[in-house]
N, C-alpha and C positions, 0 to 999 in steps of 0.2 A: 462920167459916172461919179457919186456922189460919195461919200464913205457907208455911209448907211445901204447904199445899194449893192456895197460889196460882199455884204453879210446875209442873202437871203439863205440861209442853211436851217434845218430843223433836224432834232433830234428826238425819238419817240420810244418810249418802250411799252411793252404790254406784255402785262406777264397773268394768263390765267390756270386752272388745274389742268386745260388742254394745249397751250401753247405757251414759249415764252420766246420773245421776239425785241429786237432792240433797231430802230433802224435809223438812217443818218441819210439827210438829202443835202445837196447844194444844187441849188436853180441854176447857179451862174460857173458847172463844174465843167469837164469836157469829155461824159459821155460813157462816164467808167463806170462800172455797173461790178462789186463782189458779193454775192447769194449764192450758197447753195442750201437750197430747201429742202434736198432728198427727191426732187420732181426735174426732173430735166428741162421737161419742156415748158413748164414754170418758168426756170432759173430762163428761159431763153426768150421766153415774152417779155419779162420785166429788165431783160439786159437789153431786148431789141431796143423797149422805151428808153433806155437808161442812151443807148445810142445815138437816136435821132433828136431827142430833147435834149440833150447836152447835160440832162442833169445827172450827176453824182447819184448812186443809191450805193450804201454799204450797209446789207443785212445779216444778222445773227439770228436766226433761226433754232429754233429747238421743239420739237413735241414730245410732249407728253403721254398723249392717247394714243397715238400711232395713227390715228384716223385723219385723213386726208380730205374732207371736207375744212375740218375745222382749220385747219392748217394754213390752206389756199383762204378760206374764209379771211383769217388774223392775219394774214400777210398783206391781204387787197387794201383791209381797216387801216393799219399801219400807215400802210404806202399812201392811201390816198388821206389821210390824218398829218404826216408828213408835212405832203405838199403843199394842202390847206396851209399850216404853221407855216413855211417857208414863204410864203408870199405875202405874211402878215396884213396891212391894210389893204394891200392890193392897189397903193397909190402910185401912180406912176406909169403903170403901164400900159401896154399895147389893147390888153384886156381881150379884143376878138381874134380869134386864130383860124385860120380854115386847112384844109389840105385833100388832094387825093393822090391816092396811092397805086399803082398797078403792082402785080407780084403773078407773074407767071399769067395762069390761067383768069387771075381775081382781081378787083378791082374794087377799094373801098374809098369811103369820104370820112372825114371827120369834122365838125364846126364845134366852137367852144366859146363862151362868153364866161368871163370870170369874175361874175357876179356875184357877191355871195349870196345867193339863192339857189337852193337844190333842186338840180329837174337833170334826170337823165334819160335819154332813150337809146338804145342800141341792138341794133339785127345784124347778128354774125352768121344766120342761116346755112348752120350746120346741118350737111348731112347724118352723121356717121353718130353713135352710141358713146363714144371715147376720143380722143384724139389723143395718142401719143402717150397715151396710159392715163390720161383721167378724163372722166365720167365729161359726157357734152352739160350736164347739169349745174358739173361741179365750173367749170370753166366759166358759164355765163354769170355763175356765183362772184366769181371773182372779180368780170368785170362792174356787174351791179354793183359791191360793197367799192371796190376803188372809186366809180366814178361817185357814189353817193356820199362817201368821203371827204373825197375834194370839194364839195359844196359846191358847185360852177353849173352852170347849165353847159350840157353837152351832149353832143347828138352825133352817135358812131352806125354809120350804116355796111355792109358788105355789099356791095350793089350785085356782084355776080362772081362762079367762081364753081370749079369744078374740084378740086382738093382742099378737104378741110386745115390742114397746115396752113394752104398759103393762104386760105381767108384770114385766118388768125395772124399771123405775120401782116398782110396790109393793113389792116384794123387797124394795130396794134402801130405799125409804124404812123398812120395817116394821123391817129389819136396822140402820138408823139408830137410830130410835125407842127400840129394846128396850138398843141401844147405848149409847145417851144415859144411860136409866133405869139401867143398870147401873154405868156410871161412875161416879155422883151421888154425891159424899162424903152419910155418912149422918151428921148430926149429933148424932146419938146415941150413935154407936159409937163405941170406941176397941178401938185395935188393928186384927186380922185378922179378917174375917169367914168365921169357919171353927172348928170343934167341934178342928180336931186343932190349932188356931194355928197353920198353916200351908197357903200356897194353893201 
C-alpha cells in the first residue's frame, strides 16, 4: 500500500436552517461507527454499514426543525458526499463489488460499479407504513439521497423476506459488503480502472 493510499478519509459538514451535521469517514478504518441522530434505528443501519465495510463513520448530528424527514434526508447527502470525497480519483481500485446477504427470514443482493456516473436503483419491498418509528417513505429517502450521493452505479435489491427489520439489515449489510469489495485498492493495478482512463 502506497502512502497516498493510506489517506482515503474525508471530512464534510453541512450546516442548513434545518440541520447542522459534521461527518468524518475513513475507507481503510475498522468498522467503527459513532452517530447518534436521535433515531435509533437510523443510528443502527448506518452502524451496520459502518461494520461490514470497514469504514469509519463519526457523525455530529444536530436539528434544527425537529422534523425528521429533513434529518434522515441531510445525514444520507453527507454520508454518501463523504464517501464520494474519500475515494478521490477512484484510481486503484477494485472498482466492482457484488454480495448477497441472508438475515433470518430475507435475502438481499447488492452489485456496485464505482464509476463516477450516477445510476441507482433499489427494491426494499417494504411491507409495513413505518419501520421502527420512521415513515417507509422516509427510509427509502434515505437510501435514494445516499446512494445518489455516492455518484457510483448501484443496484440494491431485497429479493424476499417476511419482516421489514430484517430486509433492511440485509440491504444494508449486502450494500456494505459489495461496498467494501469495490473500494479495495487492487495491488496490481496502477492508474484508473477503466478502458477510457477515465471514471
Amino acid at each position: 500500500m502506497s502512502d497516498t493510499d493510506k489517506f482515503r478519509t474525508a471530512s464534510l459538514s453541512r450546516s442548513t436552517s434545518e440541520t447542522a451535521i459534521k461527518l468524518n469517514v475513513n475507507l481503510d478504518g475498522e468498522g467503527k461507527a459513532q452517530i447518534s441522530s436521535g433515531l435509533k434505528f437510523l443510528d443502527h443501519l448506518i452502524t451496520t454499514f459502518s461494520k461490514y465495510s470497514l469504514v469509519d463513520i463519526e457523525a455530529d448530528v444536530k436539528s434544527h426543525d425537529s422534523i425528521l424527514h429533513h434529518l434522515i434526508e441531510d445525514i444520507a447527502i453527507c454520508m454518501g458526499q463523504s464517501l464520494d470525497k474519500a475515494l478521490g480519483d477512484r484510481a486503484r481500485i477494485m472498482r466492482f463489488g457484488y454480495a448477497i446477504v441472508p438475515m433470518d427470514d430475507s435475502r438481499s443482493n447488492a452489485a456496485i460499479d464505482l464509476v463516477k456516473r450516477q445510476y441507482s436503483k433499489f427494491e426494499l419491498k417494504l411491507d409495513r407504513s413505518e419501520v421502527e418509528g420512521i415513515a417507509k417513505e422516509d427510509i427509502e429517502h434515505f437510501f435514494r439521497s445516499l446512494l445518489q450521493n455516492l455518484v457510483a452505479c448501484t443496484h440494491i435489491q431485497v429479493e424476499y423476506g417476511e419482516d421489514d427489520h430484517h430486509k433492511l439489515e440485509s440491504a444494508m449489510k449486502s450494500f456494505a459488503i459489495a461496498f467494501r469489495n469495490a473500494a479495495a485498492i487492487d495491488q496490481r493495478r496502477k492508474g484508473l480502472p477503466s478502458t477510457k482512463d477515465m471514471m
